[in-house]
mmCIF file of the C-alpha atoms, coordinates in Angstrom:
data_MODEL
# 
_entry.id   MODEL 
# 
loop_
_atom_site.group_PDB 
_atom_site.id 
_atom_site.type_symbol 
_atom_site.label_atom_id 
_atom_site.label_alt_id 
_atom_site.label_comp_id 
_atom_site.label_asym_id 
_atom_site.label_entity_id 
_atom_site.label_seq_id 
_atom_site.pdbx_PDB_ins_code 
_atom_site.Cartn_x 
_atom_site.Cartn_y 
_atom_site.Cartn_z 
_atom_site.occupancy 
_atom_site.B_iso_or_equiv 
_atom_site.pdbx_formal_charge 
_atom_site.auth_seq_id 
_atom_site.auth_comp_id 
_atom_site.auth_asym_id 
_atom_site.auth_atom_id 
_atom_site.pdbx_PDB_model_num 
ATOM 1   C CA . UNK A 1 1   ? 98.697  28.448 -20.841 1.00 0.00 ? 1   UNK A CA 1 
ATOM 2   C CA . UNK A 1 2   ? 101.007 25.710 -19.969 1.00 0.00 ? 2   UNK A CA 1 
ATOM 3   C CA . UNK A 1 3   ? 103.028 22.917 -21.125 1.00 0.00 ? 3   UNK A CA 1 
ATOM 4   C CA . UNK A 1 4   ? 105.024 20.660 -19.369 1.00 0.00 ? 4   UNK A CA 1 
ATOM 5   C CA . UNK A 1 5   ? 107.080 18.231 -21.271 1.00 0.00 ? 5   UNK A CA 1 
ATOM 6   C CA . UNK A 1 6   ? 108.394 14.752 -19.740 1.00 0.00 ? 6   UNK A CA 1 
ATOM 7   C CA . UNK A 1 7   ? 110.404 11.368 -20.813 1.00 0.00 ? 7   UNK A CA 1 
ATOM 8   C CA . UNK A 1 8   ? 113.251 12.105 -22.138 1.00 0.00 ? 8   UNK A CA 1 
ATOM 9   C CA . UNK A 1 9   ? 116.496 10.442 -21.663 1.00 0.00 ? 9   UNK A CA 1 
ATOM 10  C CA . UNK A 1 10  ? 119.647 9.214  -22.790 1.00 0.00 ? 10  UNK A CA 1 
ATOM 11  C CA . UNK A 1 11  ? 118.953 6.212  -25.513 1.00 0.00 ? 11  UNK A CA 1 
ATOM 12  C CA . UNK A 1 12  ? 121.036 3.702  -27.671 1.00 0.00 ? 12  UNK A CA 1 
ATOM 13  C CA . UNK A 1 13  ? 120.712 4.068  -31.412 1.00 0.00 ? 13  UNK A CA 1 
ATOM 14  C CA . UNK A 1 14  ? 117.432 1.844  -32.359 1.00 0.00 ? 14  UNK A CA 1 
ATOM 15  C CA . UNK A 1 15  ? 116.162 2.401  -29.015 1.00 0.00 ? 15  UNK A CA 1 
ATOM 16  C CA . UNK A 1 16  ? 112.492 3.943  -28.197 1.00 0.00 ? 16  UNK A CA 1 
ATOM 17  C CA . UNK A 1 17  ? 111.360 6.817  -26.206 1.00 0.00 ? 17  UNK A CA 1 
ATOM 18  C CA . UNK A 1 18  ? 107.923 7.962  -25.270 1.00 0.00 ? 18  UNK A CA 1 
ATOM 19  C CA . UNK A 1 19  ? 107.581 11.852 -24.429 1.00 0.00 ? 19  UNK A CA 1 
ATOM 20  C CA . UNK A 1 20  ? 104.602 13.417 -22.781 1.00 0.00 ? 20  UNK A CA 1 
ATOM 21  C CA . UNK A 1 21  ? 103.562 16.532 -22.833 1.00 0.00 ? 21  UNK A CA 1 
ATOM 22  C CA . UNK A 1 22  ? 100.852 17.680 -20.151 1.00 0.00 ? 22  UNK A CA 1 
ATOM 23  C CA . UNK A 1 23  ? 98.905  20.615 -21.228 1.00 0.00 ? 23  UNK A CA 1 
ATOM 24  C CA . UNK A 1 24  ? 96.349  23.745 -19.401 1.00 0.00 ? 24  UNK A CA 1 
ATOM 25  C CA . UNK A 1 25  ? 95.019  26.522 -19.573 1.00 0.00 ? 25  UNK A CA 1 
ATOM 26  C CA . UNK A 1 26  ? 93.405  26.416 -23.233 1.00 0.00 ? 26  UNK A CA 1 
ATOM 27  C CA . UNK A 1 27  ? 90.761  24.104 -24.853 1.00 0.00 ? 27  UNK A CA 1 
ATOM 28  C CA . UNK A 1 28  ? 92.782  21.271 -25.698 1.00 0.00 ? 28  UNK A CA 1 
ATOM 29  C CA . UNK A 1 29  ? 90.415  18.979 -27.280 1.00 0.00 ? 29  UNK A CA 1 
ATOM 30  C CA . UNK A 1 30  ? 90.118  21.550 -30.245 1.00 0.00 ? 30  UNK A CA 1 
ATOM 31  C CA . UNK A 1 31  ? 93.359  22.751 -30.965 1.00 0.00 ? 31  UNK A CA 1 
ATOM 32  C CA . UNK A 1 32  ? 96.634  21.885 -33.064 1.00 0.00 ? 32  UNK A CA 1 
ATOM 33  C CA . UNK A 1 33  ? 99.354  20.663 -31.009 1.00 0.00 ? 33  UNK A CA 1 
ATOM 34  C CA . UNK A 1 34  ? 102.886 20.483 -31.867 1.00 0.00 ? 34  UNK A CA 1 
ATOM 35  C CA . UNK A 1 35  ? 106.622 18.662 -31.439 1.00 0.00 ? 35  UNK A CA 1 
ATOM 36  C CA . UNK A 1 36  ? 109.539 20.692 -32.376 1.00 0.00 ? 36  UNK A CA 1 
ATOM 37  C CA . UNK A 1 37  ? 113.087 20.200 -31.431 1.00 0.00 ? 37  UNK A CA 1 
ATOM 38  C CA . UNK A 1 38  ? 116.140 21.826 -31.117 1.00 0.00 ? 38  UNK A CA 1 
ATOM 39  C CA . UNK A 1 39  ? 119.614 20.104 -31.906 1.00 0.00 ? 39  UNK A CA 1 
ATOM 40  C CA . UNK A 1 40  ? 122.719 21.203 -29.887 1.00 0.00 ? 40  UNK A CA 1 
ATOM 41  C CA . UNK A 1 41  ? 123.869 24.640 -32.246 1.00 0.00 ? 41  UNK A CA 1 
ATOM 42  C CA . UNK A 1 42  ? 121.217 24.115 -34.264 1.00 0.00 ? 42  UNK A CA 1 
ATOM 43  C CA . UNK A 1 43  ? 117.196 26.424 -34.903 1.00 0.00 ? 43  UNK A CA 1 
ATOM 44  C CA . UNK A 1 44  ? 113.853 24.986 -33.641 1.00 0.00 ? 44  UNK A CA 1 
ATOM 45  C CA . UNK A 1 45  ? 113.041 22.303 -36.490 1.00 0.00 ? 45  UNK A CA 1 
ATOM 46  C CA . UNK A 1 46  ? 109.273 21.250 -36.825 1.00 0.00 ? 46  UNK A CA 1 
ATOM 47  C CA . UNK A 1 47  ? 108.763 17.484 -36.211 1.00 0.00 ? 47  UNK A CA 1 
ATOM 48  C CA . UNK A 1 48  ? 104.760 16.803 -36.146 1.00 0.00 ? 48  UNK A CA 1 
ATOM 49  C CA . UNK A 1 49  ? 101.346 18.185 -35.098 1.00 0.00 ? 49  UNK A CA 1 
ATOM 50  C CA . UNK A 1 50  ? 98.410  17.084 -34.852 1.00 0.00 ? 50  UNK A CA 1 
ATOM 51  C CA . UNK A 1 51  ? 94.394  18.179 -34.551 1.00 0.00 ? 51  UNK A CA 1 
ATOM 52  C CA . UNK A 1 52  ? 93.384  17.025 -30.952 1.00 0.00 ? 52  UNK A CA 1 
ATOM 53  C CA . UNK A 1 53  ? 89.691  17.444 -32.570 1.00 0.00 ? 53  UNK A CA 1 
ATOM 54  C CA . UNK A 1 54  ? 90.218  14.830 -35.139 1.00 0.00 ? 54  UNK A CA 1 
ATOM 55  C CA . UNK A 1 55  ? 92.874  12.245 -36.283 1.00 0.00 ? 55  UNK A CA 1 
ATOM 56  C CA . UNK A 1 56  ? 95.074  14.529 -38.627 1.00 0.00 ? 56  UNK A CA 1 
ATOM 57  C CA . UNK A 1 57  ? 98.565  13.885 -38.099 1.00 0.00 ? 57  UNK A CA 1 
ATOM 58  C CA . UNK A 1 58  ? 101.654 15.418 -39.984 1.00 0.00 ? 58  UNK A CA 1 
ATOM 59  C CA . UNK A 1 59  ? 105.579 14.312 -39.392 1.00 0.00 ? 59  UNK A CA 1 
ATOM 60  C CA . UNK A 1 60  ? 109.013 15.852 -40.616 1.00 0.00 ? 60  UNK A CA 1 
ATOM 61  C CA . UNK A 1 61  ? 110.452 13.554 -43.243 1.00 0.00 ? 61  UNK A CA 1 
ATOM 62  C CA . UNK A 1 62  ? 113.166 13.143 -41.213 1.00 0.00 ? 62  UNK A CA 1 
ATOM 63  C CA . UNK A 1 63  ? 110.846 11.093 -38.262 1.00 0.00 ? 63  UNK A CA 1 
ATOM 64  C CA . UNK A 1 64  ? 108.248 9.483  -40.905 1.00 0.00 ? 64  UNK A CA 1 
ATOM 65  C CA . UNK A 1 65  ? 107.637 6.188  -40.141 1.00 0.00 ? 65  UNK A CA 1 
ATOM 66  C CA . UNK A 1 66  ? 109.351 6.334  -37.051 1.00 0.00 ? 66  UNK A CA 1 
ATOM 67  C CA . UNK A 1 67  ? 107.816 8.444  -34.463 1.00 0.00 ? 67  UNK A CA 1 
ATOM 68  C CA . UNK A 1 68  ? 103.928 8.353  -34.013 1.00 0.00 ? 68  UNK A CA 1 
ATOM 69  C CA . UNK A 1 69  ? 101.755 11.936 -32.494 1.00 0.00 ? 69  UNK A CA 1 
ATOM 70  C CA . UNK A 1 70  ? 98.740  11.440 -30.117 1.00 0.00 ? 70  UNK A CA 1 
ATOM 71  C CA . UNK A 1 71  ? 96.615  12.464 -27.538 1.00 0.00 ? 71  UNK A CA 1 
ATOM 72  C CA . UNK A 1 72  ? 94.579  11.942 -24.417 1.00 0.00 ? 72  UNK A CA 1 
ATOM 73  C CA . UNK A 1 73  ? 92.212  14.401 -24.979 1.00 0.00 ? 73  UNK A CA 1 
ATOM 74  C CA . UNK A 1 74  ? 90.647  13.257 -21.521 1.00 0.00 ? 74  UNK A CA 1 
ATOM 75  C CA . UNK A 1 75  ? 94.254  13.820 -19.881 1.00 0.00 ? 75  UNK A CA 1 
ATOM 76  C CA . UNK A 1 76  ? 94.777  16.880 -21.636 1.00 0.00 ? 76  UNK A CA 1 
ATOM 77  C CA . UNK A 1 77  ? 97.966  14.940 -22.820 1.00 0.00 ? 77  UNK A CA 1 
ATOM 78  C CA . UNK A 1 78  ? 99.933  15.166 -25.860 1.00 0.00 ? 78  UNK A CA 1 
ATOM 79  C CA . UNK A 1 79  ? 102.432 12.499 -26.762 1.00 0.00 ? 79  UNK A CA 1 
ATOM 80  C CA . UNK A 1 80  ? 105.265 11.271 -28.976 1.00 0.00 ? 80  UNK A CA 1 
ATOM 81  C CA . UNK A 1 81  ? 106.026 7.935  -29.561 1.00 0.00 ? 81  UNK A CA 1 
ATOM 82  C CA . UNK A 1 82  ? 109.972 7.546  -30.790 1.00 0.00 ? 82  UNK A CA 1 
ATOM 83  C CA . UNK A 1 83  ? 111.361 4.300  -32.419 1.00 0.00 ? 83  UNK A CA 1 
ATOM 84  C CA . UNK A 1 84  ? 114.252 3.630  -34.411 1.00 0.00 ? 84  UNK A CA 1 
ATOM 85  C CA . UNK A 1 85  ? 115.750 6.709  -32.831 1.00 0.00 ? 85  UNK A CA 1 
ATOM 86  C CA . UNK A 1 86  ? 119.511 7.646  -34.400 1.00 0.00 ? 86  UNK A CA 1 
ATOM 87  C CA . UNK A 1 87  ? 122.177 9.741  -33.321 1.00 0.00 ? 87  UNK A CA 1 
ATOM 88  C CA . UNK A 1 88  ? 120.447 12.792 -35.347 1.00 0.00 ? 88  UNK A CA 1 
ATOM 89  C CA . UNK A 1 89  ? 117.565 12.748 -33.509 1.00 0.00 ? 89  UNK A CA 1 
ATOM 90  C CA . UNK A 1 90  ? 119.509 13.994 -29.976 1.00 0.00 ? 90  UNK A CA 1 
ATOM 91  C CA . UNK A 1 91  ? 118.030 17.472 -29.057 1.00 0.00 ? 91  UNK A CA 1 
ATOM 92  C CA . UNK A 1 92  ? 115.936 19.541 -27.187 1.00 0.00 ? 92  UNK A CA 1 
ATOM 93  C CA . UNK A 1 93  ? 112.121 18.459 -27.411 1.00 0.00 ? 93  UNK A CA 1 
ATOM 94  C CA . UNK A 1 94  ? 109.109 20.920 -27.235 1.00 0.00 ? 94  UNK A CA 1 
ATOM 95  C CA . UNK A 1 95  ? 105.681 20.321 -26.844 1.00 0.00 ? 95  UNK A CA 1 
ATOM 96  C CA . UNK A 1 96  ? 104.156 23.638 -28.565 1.00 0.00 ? 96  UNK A CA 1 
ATOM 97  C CA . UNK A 1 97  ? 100.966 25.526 -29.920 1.00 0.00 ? 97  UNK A CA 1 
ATOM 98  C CA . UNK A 1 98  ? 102.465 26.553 -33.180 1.00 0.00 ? 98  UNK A CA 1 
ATOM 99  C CA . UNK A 1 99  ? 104.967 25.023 -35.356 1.00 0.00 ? 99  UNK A CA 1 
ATOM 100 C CA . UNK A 1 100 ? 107.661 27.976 -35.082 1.00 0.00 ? 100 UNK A CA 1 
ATOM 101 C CA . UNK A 1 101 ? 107.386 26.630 -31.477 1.00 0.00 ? 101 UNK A CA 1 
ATOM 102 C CA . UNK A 1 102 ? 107.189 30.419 -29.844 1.00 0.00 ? 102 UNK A CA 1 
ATOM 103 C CA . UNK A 1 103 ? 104.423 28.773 -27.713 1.00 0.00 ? 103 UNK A CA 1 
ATOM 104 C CA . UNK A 1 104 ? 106.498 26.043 -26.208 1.00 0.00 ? 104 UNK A CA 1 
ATOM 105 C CA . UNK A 1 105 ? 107.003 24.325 -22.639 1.00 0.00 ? 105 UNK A CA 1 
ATOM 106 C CA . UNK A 1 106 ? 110.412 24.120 -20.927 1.00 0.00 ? 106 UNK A CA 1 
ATOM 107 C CA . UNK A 1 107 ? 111.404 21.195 -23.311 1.00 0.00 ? 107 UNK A CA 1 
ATOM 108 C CA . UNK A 1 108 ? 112.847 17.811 -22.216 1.00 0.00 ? 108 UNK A CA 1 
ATOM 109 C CA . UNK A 1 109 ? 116.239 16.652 -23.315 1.00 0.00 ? 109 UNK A CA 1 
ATOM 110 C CA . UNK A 1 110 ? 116.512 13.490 -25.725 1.00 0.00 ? 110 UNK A CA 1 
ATOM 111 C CA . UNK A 1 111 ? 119.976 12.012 -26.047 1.00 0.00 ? 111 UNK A CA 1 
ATOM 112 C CA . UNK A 1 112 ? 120.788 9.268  -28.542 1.00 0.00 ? 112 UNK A CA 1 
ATOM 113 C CA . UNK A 1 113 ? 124.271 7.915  -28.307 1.00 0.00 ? 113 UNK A CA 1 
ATOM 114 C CA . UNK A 1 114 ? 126.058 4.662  -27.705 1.00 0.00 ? 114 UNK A CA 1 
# 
């Protein structure tokens, strides 16, 4: 199994990001897939998931309404859209194949500051 996350960045407050995560080694089209994050000093904190087999989506209340979960099943590809991002949202993002996120990729680094 691997994931490779990519697209993170350094971001004004209100700004977007997009973050990919590029995923092998498993059946991907039937699986839950997973964002969790890690703030500087902070645990892993759970932020969506989704079923690539179907369009069930779930989201933190702390991103709801702001950040959107999909995939490119074809791709193998699972994404997060981020809008509206604030200061709060700066950490460490994993792709991952549970929500503790002990199945995770490398993570890719999201900074949102002015």
């Amino acid at each position: 199994v691997q994931l490779v996350e990519s697209g993170g960045g350094l971001v004004q407050p209100g700004g977007s990001l997009r973050l990919s995560c590029a995923a092998s080694g498993f059946t991907f089209s039937r699986s839950w897939m997973y964002w969790v994050r890690q703030a500087p000093g902070k645990g892993l904190e759970w932020v969506s998931s989704i079923y690539t087999g179907g369009v069930i989506t779930n989201y933190a209340d702390s991103v709801k309404g702001r950040f959107t979960i999909s995939t490119d099943n074809a791709k193998n590809t699972l994404y997060l859209q981020m809008n509206s991002l604030k200061p709060e949202d700066t950490a460490l993002y994993y792709c991952a194949l549970d929500s503790a996120g002990s199945k995770r990729g490398q993570g890719t680094q999201v900074t949102v500051s002015s």
